[in-house]
N, C-alpha and C positions, 0 to 999 in steps of 0.2 A: 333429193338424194345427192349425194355428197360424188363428183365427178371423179376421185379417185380417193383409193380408200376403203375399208369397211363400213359397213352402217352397222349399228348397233341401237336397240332400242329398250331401254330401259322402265320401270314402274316401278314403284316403291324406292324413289328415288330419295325422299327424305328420311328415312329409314337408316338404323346401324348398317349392316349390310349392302341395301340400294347406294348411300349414300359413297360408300367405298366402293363398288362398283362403277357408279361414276365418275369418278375420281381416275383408276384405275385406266379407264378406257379411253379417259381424256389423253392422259398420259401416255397411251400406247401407240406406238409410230402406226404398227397398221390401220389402225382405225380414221378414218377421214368426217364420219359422222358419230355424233350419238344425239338420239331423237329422245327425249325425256316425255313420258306422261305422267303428269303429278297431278294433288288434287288440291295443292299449294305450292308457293313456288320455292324451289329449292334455294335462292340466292346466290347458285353459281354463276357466273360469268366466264364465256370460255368461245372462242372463236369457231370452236367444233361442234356446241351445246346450240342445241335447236328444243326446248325448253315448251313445253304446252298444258297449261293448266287445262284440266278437262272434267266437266260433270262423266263417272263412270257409270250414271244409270242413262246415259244418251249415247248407247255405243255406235249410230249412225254417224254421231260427228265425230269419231277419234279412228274408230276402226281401220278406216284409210289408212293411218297414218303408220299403222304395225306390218313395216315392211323394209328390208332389210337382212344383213351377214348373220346376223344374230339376235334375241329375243332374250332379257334377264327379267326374272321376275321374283321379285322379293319384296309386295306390297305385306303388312299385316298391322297387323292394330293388339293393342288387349281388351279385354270384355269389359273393362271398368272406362275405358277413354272411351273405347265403342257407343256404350249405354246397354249394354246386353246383348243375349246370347247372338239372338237374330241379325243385329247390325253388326256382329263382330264376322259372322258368316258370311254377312255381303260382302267385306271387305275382302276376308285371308279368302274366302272360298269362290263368290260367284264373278265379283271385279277380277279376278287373274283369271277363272278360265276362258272368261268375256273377251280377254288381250290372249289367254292362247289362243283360242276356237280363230283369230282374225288373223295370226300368225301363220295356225296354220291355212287361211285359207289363201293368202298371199304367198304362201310358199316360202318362208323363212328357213333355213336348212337346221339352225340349230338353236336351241332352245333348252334357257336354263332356269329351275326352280328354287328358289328356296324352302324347302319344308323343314322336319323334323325328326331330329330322331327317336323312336318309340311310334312313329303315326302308325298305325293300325285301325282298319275295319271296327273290331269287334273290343276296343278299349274302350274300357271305362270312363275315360277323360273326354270329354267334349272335344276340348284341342286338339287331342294326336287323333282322334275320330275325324272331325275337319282336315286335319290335314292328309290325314289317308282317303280320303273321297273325293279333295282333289287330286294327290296323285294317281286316280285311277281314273277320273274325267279327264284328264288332259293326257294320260295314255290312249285312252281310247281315240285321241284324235289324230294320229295318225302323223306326227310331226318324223320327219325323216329322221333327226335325232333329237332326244328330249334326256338332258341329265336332267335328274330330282336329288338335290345335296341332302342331307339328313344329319346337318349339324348338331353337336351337343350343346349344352349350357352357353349362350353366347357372353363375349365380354367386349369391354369398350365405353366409346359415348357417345350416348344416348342423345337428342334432342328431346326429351322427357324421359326425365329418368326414373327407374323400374326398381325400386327398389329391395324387392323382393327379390328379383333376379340380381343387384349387384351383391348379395348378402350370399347369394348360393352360388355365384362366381367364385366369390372369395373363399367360402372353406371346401369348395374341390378344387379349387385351383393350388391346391398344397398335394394332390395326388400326382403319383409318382408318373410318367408318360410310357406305360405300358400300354401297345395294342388293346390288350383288352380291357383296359379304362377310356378309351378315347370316346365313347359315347356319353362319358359322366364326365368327362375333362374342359374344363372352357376352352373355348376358339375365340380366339380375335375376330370382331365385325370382318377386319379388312383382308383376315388371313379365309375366310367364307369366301370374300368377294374375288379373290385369284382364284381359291378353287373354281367357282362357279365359271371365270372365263377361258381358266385352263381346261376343264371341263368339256367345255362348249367349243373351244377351237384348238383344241391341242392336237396331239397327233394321232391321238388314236381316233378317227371318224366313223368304226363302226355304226351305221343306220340302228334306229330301235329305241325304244324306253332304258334309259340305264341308271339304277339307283349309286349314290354315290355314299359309299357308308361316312360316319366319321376319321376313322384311321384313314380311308382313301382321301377324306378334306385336309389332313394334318399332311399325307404325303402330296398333294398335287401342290398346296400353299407351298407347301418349304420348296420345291420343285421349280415354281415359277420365278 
């Protein structure tokens, strides 16, 4: 751990999203560390980057290591890169609560997620079904503060590109930035990954589970 400074521990770090968040935190004067878990390696190079490739079904040997200011998690995958349903769930669902449930038992204060917007229980969709079962498994753990983002359509680049998602980037991203479009409105990767830090260490440190809608991701980005 980084002698002065923040720590910050990141996952889903090759990721649109992850990848801007580390970036972001490198960049950031308070921060003194960031601990990266990937399950390849990122190719950043960076005096602050403490970088650890890690098998995520051996959570003995990495578990240690999720400790620190803060906790970001924006690991996922798609169902087609995955190989299906099941290995798509190990990834977005059981590999991040594996890195909260460690967070929180090391005592991390705050903790950021990336989910979705629409996740719900009782949807239709597989996806926003997954993504609503983790954000109700990593509520129940009890993290002093936990935002869960629930971005809209994401945009950006991809290190495998999605082409499905840049095709419905593009014809909402001509909707007008009303309030109440911003869950159909693309966000920027890197404008998610402020939210998430601003999020997570901003000023307001209310304790508790706090969902973070989309209109709240469009105001904390522009914000930071």
């Amino acid at each position: 751990m980084a002698d002065d400074g923040r720590v910050a521990v990141v996952v889903g770090a090759t990721g649109l999203v992850g990848s801007h968040i580390v970036r972001q935190l490198l960049d950031d004067a308070r921060v003194g560390e960031v601990v990266v878990l990937a399950r390849r390696p990122t190719g950043v190079q960076h005096a602050k980057l403490q970088e650890h490739v890690v098998d995520f079904d051996q959570p003995a040997a990495w578990r240690q290591l999720v400790r620190g200011d803060g906790l970001f998690s924006a690991m996922g995958t798609s169902r087609s890169a995955a190989g299906g349903r099941e290995a798509q769930y190990k990834v977005d669902h059981t590999y991040q609560l594996q890195v909260a449930e460690a967070g929180a038992t090391s005592g991390v204060p705050a903790y950021a997620l990336i989910s979705s917007v629409g996740a719900r229980l009782g949807s239709p969709s597989f996806y926003l079904r997954m993504k609503a079962e983790l954000e109700r498994d990593v509520a129940a753990l009890g993290l002093r503060r936990a935002c869960i983002l629930r971005p809209g359509p994401l945009a950006g680049d991809r290190e495998a590109r999605r082409r499905g998602e840049e095709v419905t980037a593009a014809v909402l991203g001509v909707l007008p930035r009303w309030r109440a479009l911003a869950g159909v409105r693309p966000v920027q990767g890197a404008d998610v990954a402020r939210a998430a830090i601003a999020a997570a260490w901003g000023e307001d440190q209310e304790p508790g589970t706090h969902i973070i809608t989309p209109a709240e991701i469009f105001r904390l980005a522009a914000a930071a």
